[in-house]
N, C-alpha and C positions, 0 to 999 in steps of 0.2 A: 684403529681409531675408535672401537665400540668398549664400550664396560659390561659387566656381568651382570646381570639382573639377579633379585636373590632367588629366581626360578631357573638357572642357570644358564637362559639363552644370552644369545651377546643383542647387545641395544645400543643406537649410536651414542656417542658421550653430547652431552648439551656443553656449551662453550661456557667455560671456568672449571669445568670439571667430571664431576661425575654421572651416572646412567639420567636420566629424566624418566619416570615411571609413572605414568598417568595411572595404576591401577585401575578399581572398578570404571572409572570415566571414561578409558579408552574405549572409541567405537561409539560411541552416544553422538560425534557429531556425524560422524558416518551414516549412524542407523538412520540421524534426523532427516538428513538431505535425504537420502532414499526413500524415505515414507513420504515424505512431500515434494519430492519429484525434483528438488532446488539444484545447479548446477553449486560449486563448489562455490565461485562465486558469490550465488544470489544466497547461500548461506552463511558466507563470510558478511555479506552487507545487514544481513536479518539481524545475524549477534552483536555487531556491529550498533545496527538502529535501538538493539534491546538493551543493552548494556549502556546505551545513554540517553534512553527514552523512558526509562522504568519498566519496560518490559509489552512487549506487544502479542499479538495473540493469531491466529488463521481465522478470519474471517469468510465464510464463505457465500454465493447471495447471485443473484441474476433476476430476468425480466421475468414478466408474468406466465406466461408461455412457457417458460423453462429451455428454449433454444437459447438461449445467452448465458453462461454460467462462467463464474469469475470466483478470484478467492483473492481478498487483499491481507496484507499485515499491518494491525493498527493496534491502537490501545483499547483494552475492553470499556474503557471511558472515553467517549469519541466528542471532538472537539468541532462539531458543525456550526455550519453557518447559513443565515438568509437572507439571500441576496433580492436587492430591491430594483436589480434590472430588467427591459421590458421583457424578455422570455423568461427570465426566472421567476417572475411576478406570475405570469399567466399560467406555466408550468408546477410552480408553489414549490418551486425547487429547493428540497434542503438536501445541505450537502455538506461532506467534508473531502477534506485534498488531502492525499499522499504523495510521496515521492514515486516515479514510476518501478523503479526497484521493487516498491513493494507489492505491486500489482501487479497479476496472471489471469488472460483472459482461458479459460479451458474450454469453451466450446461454444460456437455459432458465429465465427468471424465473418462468416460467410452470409450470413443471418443481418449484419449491422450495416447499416445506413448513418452518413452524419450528412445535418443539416449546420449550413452555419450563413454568419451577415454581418453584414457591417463591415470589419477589420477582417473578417476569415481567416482569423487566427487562434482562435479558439473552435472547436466541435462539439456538436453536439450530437452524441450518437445516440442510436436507438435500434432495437430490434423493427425490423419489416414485417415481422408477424400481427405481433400484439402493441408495438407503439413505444411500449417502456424504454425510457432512458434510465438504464441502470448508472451508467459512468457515463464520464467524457472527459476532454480534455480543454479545462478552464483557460479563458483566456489570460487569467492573472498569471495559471500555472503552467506554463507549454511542454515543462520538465515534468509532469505530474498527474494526475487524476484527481476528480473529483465523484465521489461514491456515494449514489444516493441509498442515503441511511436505513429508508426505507424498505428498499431491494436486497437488504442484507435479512440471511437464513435465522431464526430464533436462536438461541443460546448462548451465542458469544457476547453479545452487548449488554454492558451494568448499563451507561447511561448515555444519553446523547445531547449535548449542552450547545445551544445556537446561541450565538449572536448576530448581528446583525453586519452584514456589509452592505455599504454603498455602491451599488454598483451602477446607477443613475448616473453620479458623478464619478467613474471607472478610476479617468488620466486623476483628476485629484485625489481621488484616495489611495490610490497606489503610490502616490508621492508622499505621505501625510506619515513617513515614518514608521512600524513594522506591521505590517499587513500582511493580508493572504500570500503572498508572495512569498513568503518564508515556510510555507505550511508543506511545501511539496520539497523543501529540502530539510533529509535525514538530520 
């Protein structure tokens, strides 16, 4: 059931017909996944996310201390937001949300503390060392993360564009048609 290749190994046939020869391409997604450590999987969802997102980047970024260290997938033009709820006011928290897919925590799980109130459905985590909340898990987005912009490593970010969310008025704004809620699916 294989065809000849014009190097003359046999190669399965693709259905309708003849060999399928990725030439030079073959192994580029292999090599990918291995350099960045992604199961086969979280590489399928990455090409996936990039191929209908314009194209997303390895972000990499953690707490002050450097016991937290993380590396998300996002656009090098990052679409934040500032929330005018009462921790994220006091916090000055700006943030943007991913799908969890595209989030990998690499090291100090062990290191992180969440604080949370109210609904206790959202976290707020932080390193026990040095305090920084690099991420957490938005109450808007329970499927997702939110990455403070800030906490992210030099070189990969062109721009980072806030708007505002409501989050004083939570239940209403999240009813109010497409919201942050959308932001943590791919």
């Amino acid at each position: 059931a294989g065809g000849s290749s014009p190097r003359g190994k046999a190669e399965p046939a693709r259905r309708g017909g003849g060999p399928f020869d990725l030439g030079a391409q073959s192994g580029r997604g292999g090599a990918f996944q291995k350099r960045h450590g992604l199961s086969c999987e979280e590489g399928g969802r990455l090409l996936l996310d990039a191929y209908g997102g314009g194209g997303l980047v390895k972000h990499t970024g953690g707490c002050h201390c450097g016991g937290v260290r993380f590396e998300v997938w996002a656009a090098p033009d990052l679409q934040g937001g500032n929330c005018n709820c009462s921790i994220c006011t006091k916090k000055q928290n700006r943030h943007f949300i991913v799908p969890a897919s595209r989030f990998k925590l690499l090291q100090g799980g062990g290191n992180l503390t969440t604080y949370t109130f109210n609904t206790h459905r959202g976290g707020g985590t932080f390193c026990k060392t040095c305090g920084v909340q690099s991420f957490y898990t938005p109450r808007s987005n329970p499927d997702g993360y939110g990455i403070g912009g800030g906490c992210l490593d030099d070189g990969t970010v062109q721009t980072i564009i806030g708007g505002d969310i409501n989050g004083k008025e939570w239940e209403k704004a999240v009813r109010g048609g497409k919201t942050i809620r959308d932001m943590s699916k791919p």
